[in-house]
PDB file with one MODEL, atoms N, CA, C and O in Angstrom:
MODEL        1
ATOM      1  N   UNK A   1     104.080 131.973 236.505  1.00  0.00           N
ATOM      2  CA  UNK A   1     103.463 132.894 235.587  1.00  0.00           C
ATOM      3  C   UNK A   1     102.825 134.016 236.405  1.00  0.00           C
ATOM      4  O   UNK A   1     102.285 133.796 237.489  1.00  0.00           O
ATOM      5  N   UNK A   2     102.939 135.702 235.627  1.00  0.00           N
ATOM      6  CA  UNK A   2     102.438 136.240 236.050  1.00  0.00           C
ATOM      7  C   UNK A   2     101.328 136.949 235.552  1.00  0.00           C
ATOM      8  O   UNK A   2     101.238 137.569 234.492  1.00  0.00           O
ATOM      9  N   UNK A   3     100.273 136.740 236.679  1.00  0.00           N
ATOM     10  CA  UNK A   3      98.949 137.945 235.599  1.00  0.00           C
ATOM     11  C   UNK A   3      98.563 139.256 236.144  1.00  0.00           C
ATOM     12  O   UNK A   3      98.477 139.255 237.372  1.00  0.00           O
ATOM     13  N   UNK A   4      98.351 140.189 235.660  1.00  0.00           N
ATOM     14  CA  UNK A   4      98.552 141.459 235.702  1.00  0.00           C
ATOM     15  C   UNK A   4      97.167 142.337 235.142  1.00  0.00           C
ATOM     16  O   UNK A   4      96.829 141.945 234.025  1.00  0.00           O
ATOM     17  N   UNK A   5      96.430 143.280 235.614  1.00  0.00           N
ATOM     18  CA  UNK A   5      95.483 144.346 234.926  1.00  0.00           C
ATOM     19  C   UNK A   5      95.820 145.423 234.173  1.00  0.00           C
ATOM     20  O   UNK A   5      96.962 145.849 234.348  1.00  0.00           O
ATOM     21  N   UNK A   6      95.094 146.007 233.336  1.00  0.00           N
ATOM     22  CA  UNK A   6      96.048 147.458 232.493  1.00  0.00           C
ATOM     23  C   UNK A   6      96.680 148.477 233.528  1.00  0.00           C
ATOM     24  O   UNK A   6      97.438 149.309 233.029  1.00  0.00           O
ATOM     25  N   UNK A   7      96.517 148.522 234.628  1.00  0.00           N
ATOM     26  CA  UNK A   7      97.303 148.904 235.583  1.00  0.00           C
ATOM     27  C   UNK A   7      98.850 148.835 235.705  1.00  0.00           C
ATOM     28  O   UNK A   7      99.648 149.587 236.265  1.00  0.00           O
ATOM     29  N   UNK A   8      98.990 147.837 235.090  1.00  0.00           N
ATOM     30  CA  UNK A   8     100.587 147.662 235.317  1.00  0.00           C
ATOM     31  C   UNK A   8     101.285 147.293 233.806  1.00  0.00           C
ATOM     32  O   UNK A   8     102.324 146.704 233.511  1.00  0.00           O
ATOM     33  N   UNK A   9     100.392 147.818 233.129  1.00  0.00           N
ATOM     34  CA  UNK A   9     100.958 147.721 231.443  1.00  0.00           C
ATOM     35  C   UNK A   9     101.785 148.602 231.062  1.00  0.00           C
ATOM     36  O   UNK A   9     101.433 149.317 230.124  1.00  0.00           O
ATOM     37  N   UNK A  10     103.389 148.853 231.795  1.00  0.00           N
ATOM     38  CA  UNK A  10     104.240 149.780 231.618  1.00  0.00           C
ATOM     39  C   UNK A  10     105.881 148.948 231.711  1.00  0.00           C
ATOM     40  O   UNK A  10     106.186 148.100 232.550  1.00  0.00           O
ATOM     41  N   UNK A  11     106.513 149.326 230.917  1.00  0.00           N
ATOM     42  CA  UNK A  11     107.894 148.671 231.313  1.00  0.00           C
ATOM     43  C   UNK A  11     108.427 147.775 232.433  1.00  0.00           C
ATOM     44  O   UNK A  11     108.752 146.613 232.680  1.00  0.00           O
ATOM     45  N   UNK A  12     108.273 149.634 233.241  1.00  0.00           N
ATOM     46  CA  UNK A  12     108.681 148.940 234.814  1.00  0.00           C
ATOM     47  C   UNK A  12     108.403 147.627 235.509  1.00  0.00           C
ATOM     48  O   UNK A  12     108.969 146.780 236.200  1.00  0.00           O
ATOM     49  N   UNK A  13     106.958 147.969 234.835  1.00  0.00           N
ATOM     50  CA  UNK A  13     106.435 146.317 235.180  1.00  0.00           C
ATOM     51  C   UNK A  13     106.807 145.353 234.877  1.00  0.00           C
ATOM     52  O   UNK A  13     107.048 144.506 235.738  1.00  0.00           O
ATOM     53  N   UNK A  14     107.015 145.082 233.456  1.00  0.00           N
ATOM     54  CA  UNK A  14     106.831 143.794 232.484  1.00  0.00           C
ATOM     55  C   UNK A  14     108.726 143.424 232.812  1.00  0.00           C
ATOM     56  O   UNK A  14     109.098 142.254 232.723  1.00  0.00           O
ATOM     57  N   UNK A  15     109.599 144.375 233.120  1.00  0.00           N
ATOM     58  CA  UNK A  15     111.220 144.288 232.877  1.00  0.00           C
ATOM     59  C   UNK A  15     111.860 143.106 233.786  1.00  0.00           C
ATOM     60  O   UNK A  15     112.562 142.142 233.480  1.00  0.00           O
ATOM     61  N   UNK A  16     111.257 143.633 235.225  1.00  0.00           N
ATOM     62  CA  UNK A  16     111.500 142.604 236.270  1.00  0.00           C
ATOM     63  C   UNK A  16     111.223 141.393 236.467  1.00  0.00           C
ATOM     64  O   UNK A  16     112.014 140.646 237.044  1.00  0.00           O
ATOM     65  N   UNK A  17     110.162 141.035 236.060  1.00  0.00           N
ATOM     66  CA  UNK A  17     109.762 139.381 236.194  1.00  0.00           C
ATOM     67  C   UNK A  17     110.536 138.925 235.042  1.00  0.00           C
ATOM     68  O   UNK A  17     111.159 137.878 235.214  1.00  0.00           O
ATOM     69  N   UNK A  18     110.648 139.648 233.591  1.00  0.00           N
ATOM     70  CA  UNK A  18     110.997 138.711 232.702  1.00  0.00           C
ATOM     71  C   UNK A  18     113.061 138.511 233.161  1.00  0.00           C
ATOM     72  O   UNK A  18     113.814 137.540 233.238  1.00  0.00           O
ATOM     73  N   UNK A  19     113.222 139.920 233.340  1.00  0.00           N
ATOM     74  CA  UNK A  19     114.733 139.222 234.403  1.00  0.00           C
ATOM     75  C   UNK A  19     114.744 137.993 234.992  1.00  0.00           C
ATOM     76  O   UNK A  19     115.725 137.251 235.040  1.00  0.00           O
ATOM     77  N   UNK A  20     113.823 137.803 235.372  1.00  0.00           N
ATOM     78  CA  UNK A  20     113.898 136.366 236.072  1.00  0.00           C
ATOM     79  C   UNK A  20     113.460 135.482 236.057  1.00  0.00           C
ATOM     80  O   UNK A  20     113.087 134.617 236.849  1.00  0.00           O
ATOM     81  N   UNK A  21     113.488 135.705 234.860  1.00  0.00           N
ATOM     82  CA  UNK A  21     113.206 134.097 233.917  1.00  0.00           C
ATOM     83  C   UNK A  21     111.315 133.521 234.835  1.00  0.00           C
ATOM     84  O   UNK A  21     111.012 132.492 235.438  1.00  0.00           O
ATOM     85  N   UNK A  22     110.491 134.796 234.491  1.00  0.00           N
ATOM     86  CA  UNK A  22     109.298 134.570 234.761  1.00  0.00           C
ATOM     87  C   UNK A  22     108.342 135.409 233.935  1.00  0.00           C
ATOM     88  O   UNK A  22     108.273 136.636 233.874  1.00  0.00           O
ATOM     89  N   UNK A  23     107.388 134.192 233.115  1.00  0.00           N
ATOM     90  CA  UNK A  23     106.546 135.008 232.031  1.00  0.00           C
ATOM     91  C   UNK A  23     105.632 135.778 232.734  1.00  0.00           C
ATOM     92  O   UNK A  23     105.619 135.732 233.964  1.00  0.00           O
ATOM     93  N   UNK A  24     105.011 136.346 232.228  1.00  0.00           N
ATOM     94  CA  UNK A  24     104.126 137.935 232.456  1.00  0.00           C
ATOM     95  C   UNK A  24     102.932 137.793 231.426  1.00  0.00           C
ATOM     96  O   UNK A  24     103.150 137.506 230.249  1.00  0.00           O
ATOM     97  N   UNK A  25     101.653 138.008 231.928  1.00  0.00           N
ATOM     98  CA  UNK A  25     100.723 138.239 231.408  1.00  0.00           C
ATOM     99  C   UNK A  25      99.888 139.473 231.356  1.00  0.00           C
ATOM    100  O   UNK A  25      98.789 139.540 231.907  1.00  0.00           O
ATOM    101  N   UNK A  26     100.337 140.281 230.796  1.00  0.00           N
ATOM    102  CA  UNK A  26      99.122 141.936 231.560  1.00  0.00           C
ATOM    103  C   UNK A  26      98.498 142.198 230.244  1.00  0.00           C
ATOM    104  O   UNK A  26      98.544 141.806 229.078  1.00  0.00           O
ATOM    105  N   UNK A  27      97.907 143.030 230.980  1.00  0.00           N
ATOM    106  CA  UNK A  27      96.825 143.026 229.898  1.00  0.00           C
ATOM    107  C   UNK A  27      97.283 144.640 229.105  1.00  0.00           C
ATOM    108  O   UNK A  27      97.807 145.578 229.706  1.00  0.00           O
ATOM    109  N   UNK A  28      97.002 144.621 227.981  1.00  0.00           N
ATOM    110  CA  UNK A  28      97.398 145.874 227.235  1.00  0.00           C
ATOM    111  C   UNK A  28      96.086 146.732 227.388  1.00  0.00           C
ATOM    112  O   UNK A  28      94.881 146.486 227.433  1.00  0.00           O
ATOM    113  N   UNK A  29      97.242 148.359 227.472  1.00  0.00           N
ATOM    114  CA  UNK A  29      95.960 149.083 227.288  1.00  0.00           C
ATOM    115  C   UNK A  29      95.562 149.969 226.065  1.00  0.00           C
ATOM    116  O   UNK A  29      96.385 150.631 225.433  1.00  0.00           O
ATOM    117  N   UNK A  30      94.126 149.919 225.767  1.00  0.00           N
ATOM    118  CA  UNK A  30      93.862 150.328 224.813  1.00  0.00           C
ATOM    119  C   UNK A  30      93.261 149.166 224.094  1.00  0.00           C
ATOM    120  O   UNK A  30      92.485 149.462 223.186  1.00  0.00           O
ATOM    121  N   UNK A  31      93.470 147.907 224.327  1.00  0.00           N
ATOM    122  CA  UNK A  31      92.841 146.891 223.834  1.00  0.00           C
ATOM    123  C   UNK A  31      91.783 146.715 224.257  1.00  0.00           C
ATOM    124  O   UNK A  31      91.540 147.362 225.276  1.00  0.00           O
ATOM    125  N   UNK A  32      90.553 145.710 223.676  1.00  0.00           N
ATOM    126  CA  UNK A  32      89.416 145.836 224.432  1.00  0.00           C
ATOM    127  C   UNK A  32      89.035 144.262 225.336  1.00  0.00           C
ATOM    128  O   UNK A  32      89.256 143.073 225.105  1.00  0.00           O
ATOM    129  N   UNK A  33      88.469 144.905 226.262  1.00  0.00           N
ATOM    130  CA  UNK A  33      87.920 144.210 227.575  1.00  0.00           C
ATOM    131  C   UNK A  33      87.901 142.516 226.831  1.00  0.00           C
ATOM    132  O   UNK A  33      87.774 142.368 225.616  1.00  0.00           O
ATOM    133  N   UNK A  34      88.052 141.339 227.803  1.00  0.00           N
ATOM    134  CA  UNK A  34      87.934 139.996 227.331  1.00  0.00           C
ATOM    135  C   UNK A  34      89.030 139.138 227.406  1.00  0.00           C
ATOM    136  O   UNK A  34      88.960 138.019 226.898  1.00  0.00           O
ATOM    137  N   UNK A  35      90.224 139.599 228.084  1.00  0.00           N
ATOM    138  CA  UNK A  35      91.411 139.176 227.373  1.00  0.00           C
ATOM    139  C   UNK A  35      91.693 137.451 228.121  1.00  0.00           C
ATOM    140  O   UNK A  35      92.649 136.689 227.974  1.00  0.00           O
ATOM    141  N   UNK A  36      90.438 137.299 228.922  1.00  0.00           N
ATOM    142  CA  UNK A  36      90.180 136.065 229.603  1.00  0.00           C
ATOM    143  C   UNK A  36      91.262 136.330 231.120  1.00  0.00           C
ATOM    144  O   UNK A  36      91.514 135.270 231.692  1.00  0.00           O
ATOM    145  N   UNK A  37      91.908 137.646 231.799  1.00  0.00           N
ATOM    146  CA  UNK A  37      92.692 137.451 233.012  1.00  0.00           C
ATOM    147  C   UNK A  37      91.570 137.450 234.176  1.00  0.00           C
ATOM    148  O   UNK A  37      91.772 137.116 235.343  1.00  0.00           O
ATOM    149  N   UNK A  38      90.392 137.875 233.645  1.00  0.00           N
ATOM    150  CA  UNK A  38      89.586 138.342 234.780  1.00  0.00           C
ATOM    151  C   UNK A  38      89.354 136.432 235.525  1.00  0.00           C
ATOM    152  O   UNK A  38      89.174 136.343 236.740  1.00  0.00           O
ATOM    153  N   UNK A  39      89.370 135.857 235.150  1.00  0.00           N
ATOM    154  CA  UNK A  39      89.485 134.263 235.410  1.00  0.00           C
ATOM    155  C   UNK A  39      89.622 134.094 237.047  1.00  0.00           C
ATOM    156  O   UNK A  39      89.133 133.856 238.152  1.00  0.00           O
ATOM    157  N   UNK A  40      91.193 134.576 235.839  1.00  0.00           N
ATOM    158  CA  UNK A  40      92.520 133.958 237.038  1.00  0.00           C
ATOM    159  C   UNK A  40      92.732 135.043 238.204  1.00  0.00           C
ATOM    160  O   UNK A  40      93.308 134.745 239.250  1.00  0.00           O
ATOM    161  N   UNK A  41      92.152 136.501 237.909  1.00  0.00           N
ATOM    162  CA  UNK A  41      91.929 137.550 238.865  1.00  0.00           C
ATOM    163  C   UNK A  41      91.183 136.902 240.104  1.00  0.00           C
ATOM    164  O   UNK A  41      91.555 136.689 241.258  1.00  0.00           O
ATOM    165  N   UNK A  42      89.897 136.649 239.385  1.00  0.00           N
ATOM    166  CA  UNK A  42      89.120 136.238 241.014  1.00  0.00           C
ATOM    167  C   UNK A  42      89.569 134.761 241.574  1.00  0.00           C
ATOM    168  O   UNK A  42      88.973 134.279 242.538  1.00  0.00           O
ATOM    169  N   UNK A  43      90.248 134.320 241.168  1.00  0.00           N
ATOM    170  CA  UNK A  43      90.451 132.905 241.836  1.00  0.00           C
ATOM    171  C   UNK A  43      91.905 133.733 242.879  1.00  0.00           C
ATOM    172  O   UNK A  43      91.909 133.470 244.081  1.00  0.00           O
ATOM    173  N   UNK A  44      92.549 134.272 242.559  1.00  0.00           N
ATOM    174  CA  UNK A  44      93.310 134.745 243.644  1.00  0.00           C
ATOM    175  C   UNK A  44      92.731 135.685 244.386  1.00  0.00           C
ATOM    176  O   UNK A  44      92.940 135.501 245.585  1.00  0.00           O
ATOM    177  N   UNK A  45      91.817 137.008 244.043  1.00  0.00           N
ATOM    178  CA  UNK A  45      90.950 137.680 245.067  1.00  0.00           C
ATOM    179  C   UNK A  45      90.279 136.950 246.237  1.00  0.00           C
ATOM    180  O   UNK A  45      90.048 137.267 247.404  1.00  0.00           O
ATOM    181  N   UNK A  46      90.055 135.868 245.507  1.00  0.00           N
ATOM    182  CA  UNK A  46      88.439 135.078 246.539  1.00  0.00           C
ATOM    183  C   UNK A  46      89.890 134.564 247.478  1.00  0.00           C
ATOM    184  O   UNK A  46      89.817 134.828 248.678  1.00  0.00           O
ATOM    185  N   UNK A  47      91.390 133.740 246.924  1.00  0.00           N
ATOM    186  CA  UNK A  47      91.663 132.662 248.191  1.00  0.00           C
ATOM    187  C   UNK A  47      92.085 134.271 248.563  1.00  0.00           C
ATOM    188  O   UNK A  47      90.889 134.531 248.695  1.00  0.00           O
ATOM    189  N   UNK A  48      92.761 135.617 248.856  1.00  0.00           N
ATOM    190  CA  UNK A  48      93.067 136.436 249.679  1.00  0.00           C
ATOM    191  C   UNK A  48      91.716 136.500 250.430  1.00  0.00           C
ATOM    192  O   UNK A  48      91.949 135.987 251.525  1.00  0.00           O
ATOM    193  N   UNK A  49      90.696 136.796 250.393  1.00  0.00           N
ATOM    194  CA  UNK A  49      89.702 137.114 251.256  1.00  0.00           C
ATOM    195  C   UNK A  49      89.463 135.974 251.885  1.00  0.00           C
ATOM    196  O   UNK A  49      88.907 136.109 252.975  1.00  0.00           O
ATOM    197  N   UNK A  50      89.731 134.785 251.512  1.00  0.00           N
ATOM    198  CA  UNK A  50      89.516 133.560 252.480  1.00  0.00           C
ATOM    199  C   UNK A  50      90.661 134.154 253.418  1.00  0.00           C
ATOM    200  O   UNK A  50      90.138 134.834 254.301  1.00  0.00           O
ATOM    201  N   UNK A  51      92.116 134.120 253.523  1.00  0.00           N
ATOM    202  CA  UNK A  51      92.430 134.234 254.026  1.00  0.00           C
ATOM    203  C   UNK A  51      92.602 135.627 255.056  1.00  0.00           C
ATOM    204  O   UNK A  51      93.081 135.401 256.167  1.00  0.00           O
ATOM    205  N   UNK A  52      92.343 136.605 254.827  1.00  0.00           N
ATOM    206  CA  UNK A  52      91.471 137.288 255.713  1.00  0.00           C
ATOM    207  C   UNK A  52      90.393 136.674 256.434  1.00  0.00           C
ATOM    208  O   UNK A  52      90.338 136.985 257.624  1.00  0.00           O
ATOM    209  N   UNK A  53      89.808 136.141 256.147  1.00  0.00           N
ATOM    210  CA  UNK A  53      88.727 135.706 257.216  1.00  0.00           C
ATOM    211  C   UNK A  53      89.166 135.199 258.652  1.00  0.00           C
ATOM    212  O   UNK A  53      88.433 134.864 259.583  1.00  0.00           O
ATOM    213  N   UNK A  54      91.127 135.243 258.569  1.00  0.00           N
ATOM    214  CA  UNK A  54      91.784 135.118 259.761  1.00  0.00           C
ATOM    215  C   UNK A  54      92.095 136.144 260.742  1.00  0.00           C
ATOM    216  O   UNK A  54      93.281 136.472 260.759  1.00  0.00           O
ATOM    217  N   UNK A  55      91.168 136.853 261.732  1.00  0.00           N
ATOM    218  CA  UNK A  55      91.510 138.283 262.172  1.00  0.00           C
ATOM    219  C   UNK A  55      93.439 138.045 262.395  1.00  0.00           C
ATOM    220  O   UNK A  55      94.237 138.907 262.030  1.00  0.00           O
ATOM    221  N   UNK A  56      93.691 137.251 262.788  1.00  0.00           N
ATOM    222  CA  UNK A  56      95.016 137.516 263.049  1.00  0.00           C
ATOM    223  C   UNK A  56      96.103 137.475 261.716  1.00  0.00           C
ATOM    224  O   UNK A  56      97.186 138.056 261.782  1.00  0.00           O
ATOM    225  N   UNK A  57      95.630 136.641 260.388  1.00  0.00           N
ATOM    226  CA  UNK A  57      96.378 137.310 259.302  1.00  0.00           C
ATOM    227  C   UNK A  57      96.111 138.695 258.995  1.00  0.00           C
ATOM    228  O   UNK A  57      97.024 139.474 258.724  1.00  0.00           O
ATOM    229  N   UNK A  58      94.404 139.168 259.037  1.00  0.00           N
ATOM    230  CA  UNK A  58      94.119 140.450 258.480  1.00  0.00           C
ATOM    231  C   UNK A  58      95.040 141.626 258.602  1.00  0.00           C
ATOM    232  O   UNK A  58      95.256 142.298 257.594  1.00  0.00           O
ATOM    233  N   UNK A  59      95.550 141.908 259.634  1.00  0.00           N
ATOM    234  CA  UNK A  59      96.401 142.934 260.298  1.00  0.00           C
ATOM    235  C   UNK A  59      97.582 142.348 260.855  1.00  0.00           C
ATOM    236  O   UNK A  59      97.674 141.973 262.023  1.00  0.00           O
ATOM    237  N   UNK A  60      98.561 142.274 259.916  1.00  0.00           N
ATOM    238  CA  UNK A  60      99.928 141.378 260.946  1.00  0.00           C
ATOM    239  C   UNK A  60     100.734 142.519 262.411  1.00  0.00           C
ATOM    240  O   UNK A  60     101.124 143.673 262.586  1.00  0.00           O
ATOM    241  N   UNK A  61     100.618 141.402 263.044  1.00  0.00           N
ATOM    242  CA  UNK A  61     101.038 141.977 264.467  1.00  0.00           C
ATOM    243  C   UNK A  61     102.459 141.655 264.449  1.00  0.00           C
ATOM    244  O   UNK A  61     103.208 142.586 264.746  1.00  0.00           O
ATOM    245  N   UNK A  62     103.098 140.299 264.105  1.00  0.00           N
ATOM    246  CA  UNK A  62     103.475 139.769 264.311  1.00  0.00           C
ATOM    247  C   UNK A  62     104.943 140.585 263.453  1.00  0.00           C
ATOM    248  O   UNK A  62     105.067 140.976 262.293  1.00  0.00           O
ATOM    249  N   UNK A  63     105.988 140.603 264.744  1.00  0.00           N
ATOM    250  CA  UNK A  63     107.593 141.385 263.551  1.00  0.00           C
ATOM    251  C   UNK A  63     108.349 140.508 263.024  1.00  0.00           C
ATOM    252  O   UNK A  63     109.122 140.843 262.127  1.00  0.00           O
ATOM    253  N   UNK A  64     108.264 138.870 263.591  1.00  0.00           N
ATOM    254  CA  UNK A  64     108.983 138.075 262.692  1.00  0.00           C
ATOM    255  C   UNK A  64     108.043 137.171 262.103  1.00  0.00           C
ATOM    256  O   UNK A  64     107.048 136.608 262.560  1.00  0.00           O
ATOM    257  N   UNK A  65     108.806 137.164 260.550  1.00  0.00           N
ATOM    258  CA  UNK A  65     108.073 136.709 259.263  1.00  0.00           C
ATOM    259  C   UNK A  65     107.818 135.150 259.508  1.00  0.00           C
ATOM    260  O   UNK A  65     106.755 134.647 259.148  1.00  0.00           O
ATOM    261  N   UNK A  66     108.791 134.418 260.112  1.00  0.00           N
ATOM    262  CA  UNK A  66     108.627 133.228 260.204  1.00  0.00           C
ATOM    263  C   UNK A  66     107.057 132.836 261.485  1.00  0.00           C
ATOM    264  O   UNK A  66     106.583 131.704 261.574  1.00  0.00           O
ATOM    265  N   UNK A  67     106.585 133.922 262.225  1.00  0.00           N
ATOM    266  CA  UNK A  67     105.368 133.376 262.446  1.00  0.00           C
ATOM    267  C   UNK A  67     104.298 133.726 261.737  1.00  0.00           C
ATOM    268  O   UNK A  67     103.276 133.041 261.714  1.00  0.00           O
ATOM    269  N   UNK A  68     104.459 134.938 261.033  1.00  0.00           N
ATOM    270  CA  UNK A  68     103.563 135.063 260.357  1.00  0.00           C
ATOM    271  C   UNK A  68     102.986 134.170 259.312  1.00  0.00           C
ATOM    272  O   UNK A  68     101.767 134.024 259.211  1.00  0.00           O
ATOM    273  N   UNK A  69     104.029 133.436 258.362  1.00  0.00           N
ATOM    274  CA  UNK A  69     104.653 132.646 257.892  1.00  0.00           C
ATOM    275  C   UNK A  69     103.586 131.372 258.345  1.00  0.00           C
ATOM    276  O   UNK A  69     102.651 130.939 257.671  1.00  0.00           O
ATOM    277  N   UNK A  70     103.974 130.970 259.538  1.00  0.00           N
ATOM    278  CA  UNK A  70     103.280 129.665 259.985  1.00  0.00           C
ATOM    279  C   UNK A  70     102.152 129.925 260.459  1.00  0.00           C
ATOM    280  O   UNK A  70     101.640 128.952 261.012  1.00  0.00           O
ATOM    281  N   UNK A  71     101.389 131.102 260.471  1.00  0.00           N
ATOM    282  CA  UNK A  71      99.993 131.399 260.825  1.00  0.00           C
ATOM    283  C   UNK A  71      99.491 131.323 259.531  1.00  0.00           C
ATOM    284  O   UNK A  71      98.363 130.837 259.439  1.00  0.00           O
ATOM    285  N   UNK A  72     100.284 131.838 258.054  1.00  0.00           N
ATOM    286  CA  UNK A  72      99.542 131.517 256.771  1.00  0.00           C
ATOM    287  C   UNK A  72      99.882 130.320 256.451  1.00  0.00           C
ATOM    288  O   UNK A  72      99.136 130.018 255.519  1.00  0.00           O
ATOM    289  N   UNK A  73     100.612 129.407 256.688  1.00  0.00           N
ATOM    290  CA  UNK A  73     100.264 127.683 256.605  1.00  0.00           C
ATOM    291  C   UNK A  73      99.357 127.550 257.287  1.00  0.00           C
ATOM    292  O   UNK A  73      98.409 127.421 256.513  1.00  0.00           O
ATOM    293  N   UNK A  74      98.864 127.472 258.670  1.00  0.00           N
ATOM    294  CA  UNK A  74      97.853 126.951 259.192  1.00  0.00           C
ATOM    295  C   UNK A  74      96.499 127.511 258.844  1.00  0.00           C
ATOM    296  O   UNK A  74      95.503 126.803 258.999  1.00  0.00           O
ATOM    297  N   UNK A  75      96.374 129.094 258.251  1.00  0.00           N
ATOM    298  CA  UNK A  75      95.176 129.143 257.953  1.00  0.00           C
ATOM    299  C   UNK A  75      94.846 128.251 256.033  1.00  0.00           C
ATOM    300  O   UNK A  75      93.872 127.514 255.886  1.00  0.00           O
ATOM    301  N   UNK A  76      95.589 128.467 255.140  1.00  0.00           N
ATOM    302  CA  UNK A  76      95.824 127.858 254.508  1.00  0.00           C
ATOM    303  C   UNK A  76      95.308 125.703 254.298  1.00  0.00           C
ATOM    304  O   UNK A  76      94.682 125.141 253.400  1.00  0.00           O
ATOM    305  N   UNK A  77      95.708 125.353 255.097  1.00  0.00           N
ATOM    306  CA  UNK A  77      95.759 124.005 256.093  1.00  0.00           C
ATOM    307  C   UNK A  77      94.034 124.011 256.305  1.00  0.00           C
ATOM    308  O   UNK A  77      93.402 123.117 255.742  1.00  0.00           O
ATOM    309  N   UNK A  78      93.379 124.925 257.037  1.00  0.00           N
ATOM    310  CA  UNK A  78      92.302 125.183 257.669  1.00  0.00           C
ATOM    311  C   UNK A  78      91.075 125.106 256.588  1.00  0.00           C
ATOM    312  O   UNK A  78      90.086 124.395 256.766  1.00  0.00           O
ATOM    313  N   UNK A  79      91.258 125.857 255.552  1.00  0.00           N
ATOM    314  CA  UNK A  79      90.655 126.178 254.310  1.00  0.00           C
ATOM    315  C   UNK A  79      91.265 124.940 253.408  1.00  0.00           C
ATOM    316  O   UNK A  79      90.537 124.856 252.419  1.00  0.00           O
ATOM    317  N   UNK A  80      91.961 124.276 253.367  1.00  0.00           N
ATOM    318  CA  UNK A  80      91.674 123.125 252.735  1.00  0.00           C
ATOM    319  C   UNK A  80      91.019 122.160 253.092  1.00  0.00           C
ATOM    320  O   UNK A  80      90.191 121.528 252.436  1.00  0.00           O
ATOM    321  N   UNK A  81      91.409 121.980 254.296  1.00  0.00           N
ATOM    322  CA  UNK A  81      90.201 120.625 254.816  1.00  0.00           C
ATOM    323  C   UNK A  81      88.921 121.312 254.840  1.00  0.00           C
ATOM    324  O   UNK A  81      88.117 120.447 255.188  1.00  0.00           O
ATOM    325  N   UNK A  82      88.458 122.133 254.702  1.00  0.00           N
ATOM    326  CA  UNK A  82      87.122 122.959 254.992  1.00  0.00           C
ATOM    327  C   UNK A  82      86.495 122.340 253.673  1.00  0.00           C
ATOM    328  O   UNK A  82      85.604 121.491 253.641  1.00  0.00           O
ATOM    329  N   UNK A  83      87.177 122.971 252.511  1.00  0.00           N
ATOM    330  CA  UNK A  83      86.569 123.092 251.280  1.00  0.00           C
ATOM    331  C   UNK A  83      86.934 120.912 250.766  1.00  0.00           C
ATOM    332  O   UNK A  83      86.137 120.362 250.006  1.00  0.00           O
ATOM    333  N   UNK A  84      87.954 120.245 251.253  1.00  0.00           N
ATOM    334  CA  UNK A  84      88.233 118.435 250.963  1.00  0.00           C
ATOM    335  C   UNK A  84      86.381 117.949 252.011  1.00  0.00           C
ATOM    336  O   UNK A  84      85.459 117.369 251.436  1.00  0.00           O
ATOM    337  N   UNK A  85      86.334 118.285 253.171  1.00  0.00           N
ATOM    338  CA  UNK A  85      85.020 118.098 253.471  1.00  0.00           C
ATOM    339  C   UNK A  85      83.568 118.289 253.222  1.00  0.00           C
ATOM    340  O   UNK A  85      82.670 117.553 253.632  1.00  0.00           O
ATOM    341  N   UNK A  86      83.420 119.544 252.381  1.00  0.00           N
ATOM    342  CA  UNK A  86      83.096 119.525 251.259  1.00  0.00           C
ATOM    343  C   UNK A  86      82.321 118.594 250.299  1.00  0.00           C
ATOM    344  O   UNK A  86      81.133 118.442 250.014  1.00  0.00           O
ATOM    345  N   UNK A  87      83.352 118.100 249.964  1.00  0.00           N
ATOM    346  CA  UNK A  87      83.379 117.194 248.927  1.00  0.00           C
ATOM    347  C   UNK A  87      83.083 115.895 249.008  1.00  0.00           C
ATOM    348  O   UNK A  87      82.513 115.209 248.160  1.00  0.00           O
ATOM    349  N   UNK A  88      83.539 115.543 250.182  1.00  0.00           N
ATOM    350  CA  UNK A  88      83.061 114.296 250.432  1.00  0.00           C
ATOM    351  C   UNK A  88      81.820 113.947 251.084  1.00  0.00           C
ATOM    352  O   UNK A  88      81.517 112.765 251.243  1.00  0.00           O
TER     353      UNK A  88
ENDMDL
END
């Protein structure tokens, strides 16, 4: 599933994901504020800024994808046991 801000409440947008057999959530514009995406907005803002907190994801150096790739598993990896310790 995809969620989306009135930012991207235009065709172009909505045409491509549903090609591929992937629902779309954006928000219409002109409707008013509430539509409950702001939710699911910050739960993906906050894990991107976790993962920034990796100077070496922040700015990729790196020209092949496959390390970059395994530097966002391991920070990923890192931030889970962080937040499973936590808990216990």
């Amino acid at each position: 599933m995809l969620f989306a801000d009135r930012g991207h409440d235009h065709d172009k947008y909505r045409r491509p994901p549903w090609e591929r057999g992937i629902r779309s959530v954006i928000a219409e514009r002109g409707q008013p504020h509430g539509s409950g995406l702001g939710t699911f907005r910050r739960i993906v803002e906050r894990t991107i800024s976790w993962l920034h907190g990796f100077r070496r994801l922040r700015i990729r150096r790196e020209r092949r994808g496959d390390i970059h790739e395994a530097f966002l598993g391991l920070a990923t990896c890192l931030i889970t046991h962080h937040h499973v310790q936590r808990l216990c």
